[in-house]
Every structure is written in structure tokens, then in C-alpha cells.
N, C-alpha and C positions, 0 to 999 in steps of 0.2 A: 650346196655348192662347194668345190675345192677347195681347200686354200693350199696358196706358195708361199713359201717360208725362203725367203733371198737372205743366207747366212749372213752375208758379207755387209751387206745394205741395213741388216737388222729391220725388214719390213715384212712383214705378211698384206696378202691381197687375197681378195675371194676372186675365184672364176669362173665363169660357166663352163659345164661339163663337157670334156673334148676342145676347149680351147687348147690355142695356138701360143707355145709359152713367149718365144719373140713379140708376140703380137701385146698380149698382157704385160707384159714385163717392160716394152716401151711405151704404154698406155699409164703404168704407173710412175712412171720417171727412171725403170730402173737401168744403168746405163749395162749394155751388155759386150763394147767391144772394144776390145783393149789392146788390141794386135798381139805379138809374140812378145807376151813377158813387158807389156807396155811400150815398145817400141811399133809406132805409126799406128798407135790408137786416134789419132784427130782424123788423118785421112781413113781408117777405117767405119768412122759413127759418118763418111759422107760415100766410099767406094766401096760397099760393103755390096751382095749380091740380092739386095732386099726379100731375103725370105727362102732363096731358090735351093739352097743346101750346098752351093755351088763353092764360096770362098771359105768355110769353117773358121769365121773370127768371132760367131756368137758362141762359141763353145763352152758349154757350162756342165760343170757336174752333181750329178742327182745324188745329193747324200743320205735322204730317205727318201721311199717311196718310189721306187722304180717299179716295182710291178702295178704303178697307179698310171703309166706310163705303155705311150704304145712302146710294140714292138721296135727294135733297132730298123733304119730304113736302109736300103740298099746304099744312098749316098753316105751314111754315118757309117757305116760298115767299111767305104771304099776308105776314108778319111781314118777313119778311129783303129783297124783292123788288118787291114793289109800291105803286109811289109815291102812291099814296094811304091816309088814315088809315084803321086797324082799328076797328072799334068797339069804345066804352069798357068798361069800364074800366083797359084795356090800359093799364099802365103805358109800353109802347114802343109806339105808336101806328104808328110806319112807320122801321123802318129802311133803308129805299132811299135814296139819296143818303148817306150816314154812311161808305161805307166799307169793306170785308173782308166784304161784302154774301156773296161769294162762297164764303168760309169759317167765316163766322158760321153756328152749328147749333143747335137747340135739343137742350138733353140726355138729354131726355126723349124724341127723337122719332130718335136717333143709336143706331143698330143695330152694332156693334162685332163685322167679319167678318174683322179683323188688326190686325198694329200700328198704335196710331195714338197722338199727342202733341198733349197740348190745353194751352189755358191757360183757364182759368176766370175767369169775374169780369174779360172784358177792357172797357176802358172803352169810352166811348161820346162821340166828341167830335162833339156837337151844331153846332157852331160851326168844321168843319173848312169846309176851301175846298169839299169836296162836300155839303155841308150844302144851303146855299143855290142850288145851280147848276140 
């Protein structure tokens, strides 16, 4: 069986193969939604899109073990990749230009096919040098 390695939380869990990491990851306590940079994380862990890829506030990034990992989905793509804005009421509008573009996952949409090591709840600096460029 898998194991996830949650950096932040300091926990490891086993999974079964092809699990659903949102689904494991709130099975084990681990909390995964923290709004932008912690602001309206309480109303996110209750108005969140339960699963559908649709708000990106479980956004977590895979710091090993991305090739244990499905493919990026069309909806991680729209969110994590393309420079222009999602429609609202998407709390993250457009992550392209921010960043870890490349390892930023939504958790709900991360298919768990081997080990992999996440950190949850990674920040989001608006205001880095790729912000703006």
C-alpha cells in the first residue's frame, strides 16, 4: 500500500492504491483548507466544493513522488496553468505566474498510485517576482 507523507502535519498514513488523497487526508484528521494564505480558512473546512475540483482551497503540493501521481486533470490545469482569470467565485482566480505552478495539485483531483510527500496549506505569494512578470 502507498504511504503519504503530510510534511507539515509530520504524519504518514497508508492507502489504498488509486485512492483519492482529499478523501484519505480527511479520514486521517489532516486538515487541508486554509483559504488564501489563511484568510477564511473556517468558512472554507464548511463552503468548500466537496471534492468537485471546482473552488482549488485543497491545494497541496507534491514534494516527492509526483510520477506516483495521476496525470495533471483538465480542472488543475485551468487553476494551476492558465494565465488568465477562472470564473468567480473562485477564491484563486489564476495561479500561473505565483510559482510551484508545476507541483501545486488540487487534492481532491490527486489519485495516489505510490509514495508520495505533500505539504498542505502551502502559501501563496501573490506578490513574488513571478507574480507580476
Amino acid at each position: 500500500m502507498p504511504i503519504v507523507t503530510f510534511v507539515n502535519e509530520k504524519k504518514e498514513i497508508q492507502v489504498p492504491q488509486g485512492a483519492i488523497l482529499r478523501t484519505e487526508a480527511i479520514k486521517a484528521g489532516v486538515k487541508l483548507y486554509d483559504g488564501l494564505n489563511g484568510i477564511g480558512a473556517g468558512l472554507n473546512d464548511l463552503l468548500n466544493c466537496h471534492g468537485f475540483g471546482m473552488c482549488g482551497t485543497c491545494r497541496v503540493q507534491v514534494t516527492k513522488g509526483m510520477e506516483n501521481t495521476n496525470p495533471m486533470t483538465v480542472r488543475e490545469k485551468i487553476k494551476f496553468l492558465t494565465p488568465i482569470p477562472t470564473p468567480l467565485p473562485d477564491p484563486l482566480p489564476c495561479m500561473a505566474y505565483i510559482g510551484s505552478e508545476e507541483t501545486m495539485r488540487l487534492a481532491c483531483m490527486v489519485q495516489v498510485n505510490g509514495d508520495i510527500e505533500v505539504e498542505t496549506r502551502p502559501p501563496v505569494n501573490v506578490f513574488g517576482e513571478n507574480f507580476f512578470s
